[in-house]
C-alpha positions as CSV (number, residue, x, y, z in Angstrom):
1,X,-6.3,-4.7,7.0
2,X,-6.9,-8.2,8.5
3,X,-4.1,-7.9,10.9
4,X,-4.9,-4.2,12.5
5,X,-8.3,-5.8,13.1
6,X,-9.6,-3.5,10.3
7,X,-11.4,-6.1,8.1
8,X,-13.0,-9.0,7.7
9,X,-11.2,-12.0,6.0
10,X,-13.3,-15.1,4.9
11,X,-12.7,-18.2,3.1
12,X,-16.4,-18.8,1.7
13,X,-20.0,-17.8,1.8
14,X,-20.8,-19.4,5.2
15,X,-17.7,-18.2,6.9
16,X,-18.6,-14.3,6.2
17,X,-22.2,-14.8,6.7
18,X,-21.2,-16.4,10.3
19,X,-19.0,-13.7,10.5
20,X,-21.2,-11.0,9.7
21,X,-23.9,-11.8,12.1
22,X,-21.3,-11.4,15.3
23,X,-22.6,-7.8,15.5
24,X,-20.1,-7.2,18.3
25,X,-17.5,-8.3,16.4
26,X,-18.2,-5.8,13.7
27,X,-19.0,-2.9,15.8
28,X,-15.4,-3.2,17.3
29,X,-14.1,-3.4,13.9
30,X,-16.3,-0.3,13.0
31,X,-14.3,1.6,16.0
32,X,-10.6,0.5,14.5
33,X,-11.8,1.7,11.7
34,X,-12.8,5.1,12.6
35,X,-10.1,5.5,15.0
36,X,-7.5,4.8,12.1
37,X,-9.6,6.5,9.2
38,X,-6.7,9.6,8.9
39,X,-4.1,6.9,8.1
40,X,-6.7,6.2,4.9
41,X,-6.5,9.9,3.8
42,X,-4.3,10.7,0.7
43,X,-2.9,13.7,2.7
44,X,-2.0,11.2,5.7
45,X,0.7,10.0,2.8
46,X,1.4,13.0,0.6
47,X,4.9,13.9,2.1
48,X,6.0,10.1,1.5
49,X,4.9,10.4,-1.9
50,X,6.3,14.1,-2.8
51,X,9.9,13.2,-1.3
52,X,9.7,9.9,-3.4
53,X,9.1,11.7,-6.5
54,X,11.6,14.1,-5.6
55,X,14.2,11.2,-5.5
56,X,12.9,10.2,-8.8
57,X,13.3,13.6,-10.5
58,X,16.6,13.5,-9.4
59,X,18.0,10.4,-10.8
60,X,20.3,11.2,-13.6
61,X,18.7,10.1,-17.2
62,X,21.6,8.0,-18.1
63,X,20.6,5.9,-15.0
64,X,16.9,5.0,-16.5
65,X,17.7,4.9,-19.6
66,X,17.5,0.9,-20.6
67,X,16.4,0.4,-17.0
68,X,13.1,-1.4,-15.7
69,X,12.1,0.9,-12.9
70,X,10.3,-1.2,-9.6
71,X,8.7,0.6,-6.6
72,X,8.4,-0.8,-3.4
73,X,5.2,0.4,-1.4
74,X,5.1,-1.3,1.6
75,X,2.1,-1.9,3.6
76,X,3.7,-0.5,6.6
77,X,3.0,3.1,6.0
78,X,5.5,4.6,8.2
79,X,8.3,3.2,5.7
80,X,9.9,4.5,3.3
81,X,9.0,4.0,-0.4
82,X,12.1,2.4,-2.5
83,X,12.9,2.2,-5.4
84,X,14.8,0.0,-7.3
85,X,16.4,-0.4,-11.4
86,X,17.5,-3.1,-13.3
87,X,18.7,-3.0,-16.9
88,X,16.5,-4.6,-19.2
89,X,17.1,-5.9,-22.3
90,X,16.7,-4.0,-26.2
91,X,13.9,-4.6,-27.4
92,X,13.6,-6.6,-30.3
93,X,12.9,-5.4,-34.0
C-alpha cells in the first residue's frame, strides 16, 4: 500500500497527525485510491484463485499425505500464486 502511494505509513502519534493535516497529500492519495479500487475487488483476483485451486485439486493424495502444505501470495498481484510441500514429521503419540 505504502509504495503505490495508496496509504499512509507512520511511526507514532505525531507523525500521522502531521501527516494527516497535509490535506493535499491525502486528496492525492484518495485519487490512487480510487483509480486502483478494481484491483481491491475479490473478482479482480478470482481467476488467480480458481486456477490455484485447480492445481491443488489435482495434486495426487500420496503427494500431501505427511506433507506441510505452504502458499505463497505475493503482494504483486499479477503473479502467480505457488505453492510449495515439505514432509513433516509423525506426529507424536
Amino acid at each position: 500500500m505504502q509504495e503505490g502511494g495508496l496509504g499512509v505509513a507512520f511511526t507514532d502519534h505525531e507523525d500521522l497527525a502531521h501527516q494527516l493535516a497535509d490535506r493535499t497529500r491525502l486528496r492525492a492519495i484518495g485519487e490512487r485510491v480510487w483509480s486502483e479500487r478494481g484491483t481491491f475487488t475479490f473478482d479482480a483476483h478470482a481467476d488467480r484463485l480458481v486456477a490455484f485451486l485447480r492445481r491443488i485439486i489435482r495434486l495426487p493424495r500420496a503427494d500431501m499425505e505427511g506433507v506441510a502444505t505452504a502458499v505463497r501470495v505475493p503482494m504483486d498481484m499479477a503473479a502467480p500464486m505457488s505453492v510449495t510441500t515439505e514432509p513433516i514429521a509423525a506426529p507424536h503419540r
